[in-house]
Every structure is written in structure tokens, then in C-alpha cells.
C-alpha positions in Angstrom: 0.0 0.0 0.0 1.5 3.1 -1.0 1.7 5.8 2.0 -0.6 8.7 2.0 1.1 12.1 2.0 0.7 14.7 4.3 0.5 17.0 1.5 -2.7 15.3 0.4 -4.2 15.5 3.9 -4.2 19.6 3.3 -5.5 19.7 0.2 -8.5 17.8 1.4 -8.7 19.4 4.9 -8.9 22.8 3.1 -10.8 21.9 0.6 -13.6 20.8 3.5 -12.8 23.9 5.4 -13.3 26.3 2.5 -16.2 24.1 0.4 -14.4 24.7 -2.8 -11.4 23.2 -4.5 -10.6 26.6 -6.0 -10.6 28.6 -2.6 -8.2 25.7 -1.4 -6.0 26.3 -4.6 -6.2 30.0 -3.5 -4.7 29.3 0.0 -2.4 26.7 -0.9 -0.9 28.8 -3.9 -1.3 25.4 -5.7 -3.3 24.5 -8.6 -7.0 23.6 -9.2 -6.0 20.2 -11.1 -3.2 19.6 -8.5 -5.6 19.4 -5.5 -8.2 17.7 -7.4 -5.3 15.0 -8.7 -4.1 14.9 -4.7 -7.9 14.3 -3.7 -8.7 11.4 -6.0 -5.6 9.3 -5.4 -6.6 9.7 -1.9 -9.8 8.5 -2.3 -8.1 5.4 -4.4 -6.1 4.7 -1.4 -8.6 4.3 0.9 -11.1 2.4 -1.4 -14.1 5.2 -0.3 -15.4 8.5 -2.4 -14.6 11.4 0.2 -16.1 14.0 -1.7 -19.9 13.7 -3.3 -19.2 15.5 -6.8 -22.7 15.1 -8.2 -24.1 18.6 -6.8 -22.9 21.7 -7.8 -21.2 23.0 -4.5 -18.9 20.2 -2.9 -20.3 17.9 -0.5 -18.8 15.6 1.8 -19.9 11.6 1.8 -20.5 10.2 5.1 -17.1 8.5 5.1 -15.7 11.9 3.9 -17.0 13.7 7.5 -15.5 11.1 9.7 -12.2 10.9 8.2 -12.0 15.0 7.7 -12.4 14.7 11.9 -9.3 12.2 12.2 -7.3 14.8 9.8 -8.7 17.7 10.9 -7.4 15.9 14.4 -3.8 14.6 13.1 -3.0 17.9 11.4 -3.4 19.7 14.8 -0.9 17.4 16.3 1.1 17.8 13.7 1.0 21.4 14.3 1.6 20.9 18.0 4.6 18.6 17.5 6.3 21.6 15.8 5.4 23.8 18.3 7.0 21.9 21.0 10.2 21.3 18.7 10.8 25.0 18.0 9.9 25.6 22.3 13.7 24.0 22.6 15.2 26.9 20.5 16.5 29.7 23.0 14.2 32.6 21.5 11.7 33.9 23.2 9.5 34.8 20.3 6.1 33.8 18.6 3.2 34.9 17.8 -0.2 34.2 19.6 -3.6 34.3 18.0 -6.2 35.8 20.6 -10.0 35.7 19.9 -12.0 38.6 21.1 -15.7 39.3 20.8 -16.3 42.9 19.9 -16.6 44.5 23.3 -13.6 43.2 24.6 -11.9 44.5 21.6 -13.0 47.9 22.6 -12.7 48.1 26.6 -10.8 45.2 27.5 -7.9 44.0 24.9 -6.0 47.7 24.6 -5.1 47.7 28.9 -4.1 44.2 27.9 -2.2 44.3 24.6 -0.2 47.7 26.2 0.9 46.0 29.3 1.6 42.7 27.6 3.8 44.5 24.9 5.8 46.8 27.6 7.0 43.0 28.9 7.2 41.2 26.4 8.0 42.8 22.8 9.3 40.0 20.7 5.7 37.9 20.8 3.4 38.8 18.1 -0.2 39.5 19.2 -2.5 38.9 16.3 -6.4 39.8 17.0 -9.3 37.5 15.7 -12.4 39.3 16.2 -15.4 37.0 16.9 -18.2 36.3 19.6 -18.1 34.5 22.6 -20.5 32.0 21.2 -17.6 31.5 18.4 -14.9 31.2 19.8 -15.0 28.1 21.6 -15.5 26.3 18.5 -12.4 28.2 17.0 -10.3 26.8 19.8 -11.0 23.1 19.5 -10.6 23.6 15.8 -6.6 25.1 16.4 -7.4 27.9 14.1 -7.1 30.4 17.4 -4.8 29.7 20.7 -6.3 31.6 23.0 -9.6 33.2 23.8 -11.1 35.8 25.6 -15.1 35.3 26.5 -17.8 36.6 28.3 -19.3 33.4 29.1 -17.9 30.1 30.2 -17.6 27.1 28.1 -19.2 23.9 28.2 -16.6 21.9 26.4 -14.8 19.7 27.9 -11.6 20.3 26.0 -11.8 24.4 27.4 -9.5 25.3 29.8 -11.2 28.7 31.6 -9.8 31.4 34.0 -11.8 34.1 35.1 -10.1 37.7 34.7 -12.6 40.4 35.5 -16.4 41.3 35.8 -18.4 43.3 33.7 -21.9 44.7 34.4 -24.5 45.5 31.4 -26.0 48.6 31.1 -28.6 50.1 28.9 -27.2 52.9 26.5 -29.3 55.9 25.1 -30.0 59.2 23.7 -29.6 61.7 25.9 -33.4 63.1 24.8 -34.6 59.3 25.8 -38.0 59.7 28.4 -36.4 56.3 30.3 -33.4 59.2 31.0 -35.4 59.8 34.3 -34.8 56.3 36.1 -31.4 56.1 37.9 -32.1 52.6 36.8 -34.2 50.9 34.7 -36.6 48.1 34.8 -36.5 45.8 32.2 -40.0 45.6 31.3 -39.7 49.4 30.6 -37.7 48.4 27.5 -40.8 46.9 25.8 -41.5 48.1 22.6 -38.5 50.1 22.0 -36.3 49.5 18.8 -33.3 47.7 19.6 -29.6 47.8 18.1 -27.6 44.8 19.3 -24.5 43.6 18.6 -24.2 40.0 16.4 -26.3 36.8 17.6 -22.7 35.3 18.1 -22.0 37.4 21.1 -23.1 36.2 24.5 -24.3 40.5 25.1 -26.8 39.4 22.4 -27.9 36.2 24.1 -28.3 37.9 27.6 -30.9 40.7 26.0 -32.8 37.9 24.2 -32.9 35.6 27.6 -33.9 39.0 29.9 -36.8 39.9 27.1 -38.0 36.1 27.3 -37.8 36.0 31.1 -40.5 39.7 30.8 -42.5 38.5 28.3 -41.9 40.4 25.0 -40.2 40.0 21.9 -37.9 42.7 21.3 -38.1 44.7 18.2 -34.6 44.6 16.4 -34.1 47.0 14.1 -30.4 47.2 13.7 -27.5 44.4 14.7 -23.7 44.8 13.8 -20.2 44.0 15.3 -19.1 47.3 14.9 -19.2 49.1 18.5 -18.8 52.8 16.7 -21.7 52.3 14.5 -23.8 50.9 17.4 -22.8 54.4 19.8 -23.4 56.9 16.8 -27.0 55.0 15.8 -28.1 55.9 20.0 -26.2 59.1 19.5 -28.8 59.8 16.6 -31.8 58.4 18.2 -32.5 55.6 16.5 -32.8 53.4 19.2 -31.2 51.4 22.4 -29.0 49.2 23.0 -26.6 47.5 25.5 -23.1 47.5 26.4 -20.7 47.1 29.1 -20.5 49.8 31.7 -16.6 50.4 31.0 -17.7 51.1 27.3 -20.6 53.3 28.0 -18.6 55.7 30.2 -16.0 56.4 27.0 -18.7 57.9 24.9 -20.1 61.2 26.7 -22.3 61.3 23.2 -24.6 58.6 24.7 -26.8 58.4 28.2 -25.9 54.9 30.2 -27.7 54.0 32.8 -27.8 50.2 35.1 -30.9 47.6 35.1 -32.8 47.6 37.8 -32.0 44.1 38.6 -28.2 43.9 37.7 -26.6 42.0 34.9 -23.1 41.2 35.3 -21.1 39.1 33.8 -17.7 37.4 34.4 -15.1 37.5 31.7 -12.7 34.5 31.5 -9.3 33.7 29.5 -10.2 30.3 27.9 -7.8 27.9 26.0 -7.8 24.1 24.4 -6.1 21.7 27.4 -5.8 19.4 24.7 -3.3 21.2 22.5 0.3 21.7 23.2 1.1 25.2 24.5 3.6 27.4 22.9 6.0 29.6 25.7 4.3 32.3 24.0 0.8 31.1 24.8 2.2 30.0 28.4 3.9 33.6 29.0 0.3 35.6 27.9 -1.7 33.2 30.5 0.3 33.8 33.0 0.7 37.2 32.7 -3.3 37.5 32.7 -2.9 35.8 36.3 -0.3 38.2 37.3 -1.9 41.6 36.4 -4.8 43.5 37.6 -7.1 45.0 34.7 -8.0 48.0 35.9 -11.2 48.9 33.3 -12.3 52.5 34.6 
């Protein structure tokens, strides 16, 4: 039996990632007719078809799902192995992929990015914007190595370490009636037009739950991941929304203002247990655990 290449294991793995063989020949900088050549001697080697051709968009065959999960699986190890090989060399380097939803982006990830640069300035920070509700699922796939999240994971394969508390408050024009509460009751928020960040984001999941829990759908009128163009939308009147308390108090522009009952909610570092961690990765954790985030 001739042995299958690790070369062929990408092409397929990106391939099923990206749905297309000509995004995959994009990434790769490889030809169309390369990964389809790579593809089908694979498929000859294991005696299954991996990839249902007869529909227009690429598909994968049941036997094509469970063995893009064992590759999907080796490649990360693969991944891991070289890690821990280039952990031997004396440089302190790297680079660290950090996912963070949008608020944390904005309040949250500058106090940490300074402080983390003034120590260490050879690792790399790169940002991968995306919601708490995605990022867990970034993590076990290896495409991020660290997280930060406003809600704690379920997965067993999620390592979690609370950093700081947050509490929600509800943002508006300054012309708003509700401007008269000190703090407003949640029911009070029936009826008017809602701009929420993305249904990814755990914010968005804790307005939905609260509207359920008072009986009333809310009426959405505007939803983006874009803090700025939430703030200027209040700023203008067109409707409400809610953001963290260390956010709201940046933007004079805007009226904030707490719930009557309190939402607050803990903010964790999060990370896959399961996957080799680089220095880099080890030096960022424990630097998290060192400092205190002083958000005011």
C-alpha cells in the first residue's frame, strides 16, 4: 500500500474547510487540477469516495465527514509537535492568535495588549475578532490559541480562568424619556427599537434571555459588530441598546444607565487543554494571572 502524503491531507482538509477546490488552490498557492489530482488518489487509497461531486457546490460523503475529523485531528498534532520542537530553540518569540468578541476588543484588549507589549515585545499578538458563542468552537478547531469570552464554556476540552467582571447597562440618547430612572426596569424596554451587537455574542444572548424571562419579543431594528456604529446609531436616536458599563462611560455622546435588577457578567481567558502550548501562549496566561485590569 502506498503511503498517504501529508500534502494530500491539506489539500483535502482545506478543501472541506473552504467548500471549494478553487478557494483551497487560493490558499495553498497550488493549482485547481493539482488538489483535485491529490484528492482522487486519496480517495483510491482508501477504497471510499470522500467527496460527493454530483451537486454543484462540494459535498462531503459520510465517510468523507468522519475521516475530515481524524485529519482535521492529526493535522493539529502535527501542528503541535512543531510547536513543542521549536519551544527548545533559546528565542523567546512567537506569535499568539487571541480571539476577542467585539466589546472586549474595545474596553478590554487595549489595557491588555499595552501592558503585555511593555513585557514582552518579541511575541506577536494577532487579533481574531469574533463572539463569545464562536470562539469556543475556533479553539478546539486550532485555528485560534487563545480566547477571551464573556461566558464560560461547556466543552470539555476548554481550559477557563476568570479575569474580570463586567456589568450591562442600557445605553441611550440623551433626549430618551427612560433618561429619568437612575435605573431601569427591564420591562420598561418593551416596545422600543433595539440595536444589538451580532447573535454570536453572548451580550446578544443575555438581551434575548432577559426579554423572554419579561414576556416580549424585542423589536430589532439594527445588529452589527461594529461598537462605533452601534454608539453613533443611540447618539442619533434611532434606538437602544446595551453594552458594558466600562464602554458606555467612553462615549459622553450617549446616556448609560444600570438595570434595575443587575446584569453582570464574568469575563474568562479560555484555551484548548488538549493542545500543546507554545512559551508564547504560556507567558500571555500567566501574565493574565499576574496583572490587575483596571477597566475604569
Amino acid at each position: 500500500m502506498r503511503q498517504i502524503e501529508i500534502r494530500q491531507l491539506e489539500y483535502f482538509h482545506s478543501v472541506c474547510k473552504l467548500n471549494s477546490i478553487s478557494k483551497a488552490a487560493a490558499e495553498l498557492h497550488v493549482t485547481q487540477p493539482s488538489i483535485s489530482i491529490a484528492i482522487q488518489k486519496l480517495e483510491e487509497e482508501l477504497g471510499v469516495q470522500l467527496l460527493d461531486r454530483s451537486q454543484r457546490q462540494i459535498a462531503l460523503t459520510d465517510e468523507g465527514r468522519i475521516f475530515f475529523r481524524c485529519v482535521n485531528d492529526i493535522l493539529m498534532r502535527i501542528g503541535d509537535s512543531v510547536n513543542e520542537v521549536k519551544d527548545f530553540k533559546p528565542c523567546q518569540g512567537g506569535s499568539i492568535k487571541i480571539g476577542i468578541p467585539p466589546m472586549i476588543g474595545v474596553f478590554l484588549f487595549p489595557h491588555i495588549f499595552a501592558k503585555f507589549r511593555e513585557q514582552y515585545p518579541e511575541i506577536e499578538l494577532v487579533a481574531v475578532e469574533a463572539g463569545s458563542l464562536s470562539i469556543p468552537k475556533l479553539l478546539e478547531e486550532g485555528k485560534i490559541d487563545i480566547g477571551i469570552i464573556t461566558k464560560a464554556s461547556s466543552s470539555l476540552v476548554l481550559e477557563t480562568q476568570p479575569i474580570t467582571m463586567a456589568q450591562l447597562h442600557v445605553c441611550l440618547p440623551h433626549s430618551h424619556p427612560l433618561n429619568s430612572f437612575t435605573s431601569i426596569p427591564f420591562a420598561k424596554l418593551s416596545g422600543q427599537p433595539f440595536i444589538l451587537l451580532k447573535e454570536d455574542t453572548y451580550n446578544y444572548q443575555i438581551v434575548m434571555n432577559e426579554c423572554q424571562k419579561h414576556h416580549f419579543t424585542p423589536r430589532i431594528i439594527f445588529s452589527s459588530s461594529q461598537i462605533g456604529t452601534i454608539i453613533n446609531l443611540v447618539e442619533m436616536g434611532v434606538g437602544i441598546t446595551f453594552l458594558f458599563d466600562a464602554i458606555a462611560r467612553k462615549y459622553p455622546a450617549i446616556k448609560s444607565l444600570p438595570l434595575e435588577e443587575p446584569i453582570t457578567s464574568p469575563i474568562f481567558l479560555t484555551w484548548n487543554r488538549k493542545r500543546y502550548l507554545t512559551s508564547a501562549s504560556r507567558a500571555f496566561i500567566d501574565f493574565i494571572s499576574s496583572i490587575h485590569l483596571n477597566l475604569e
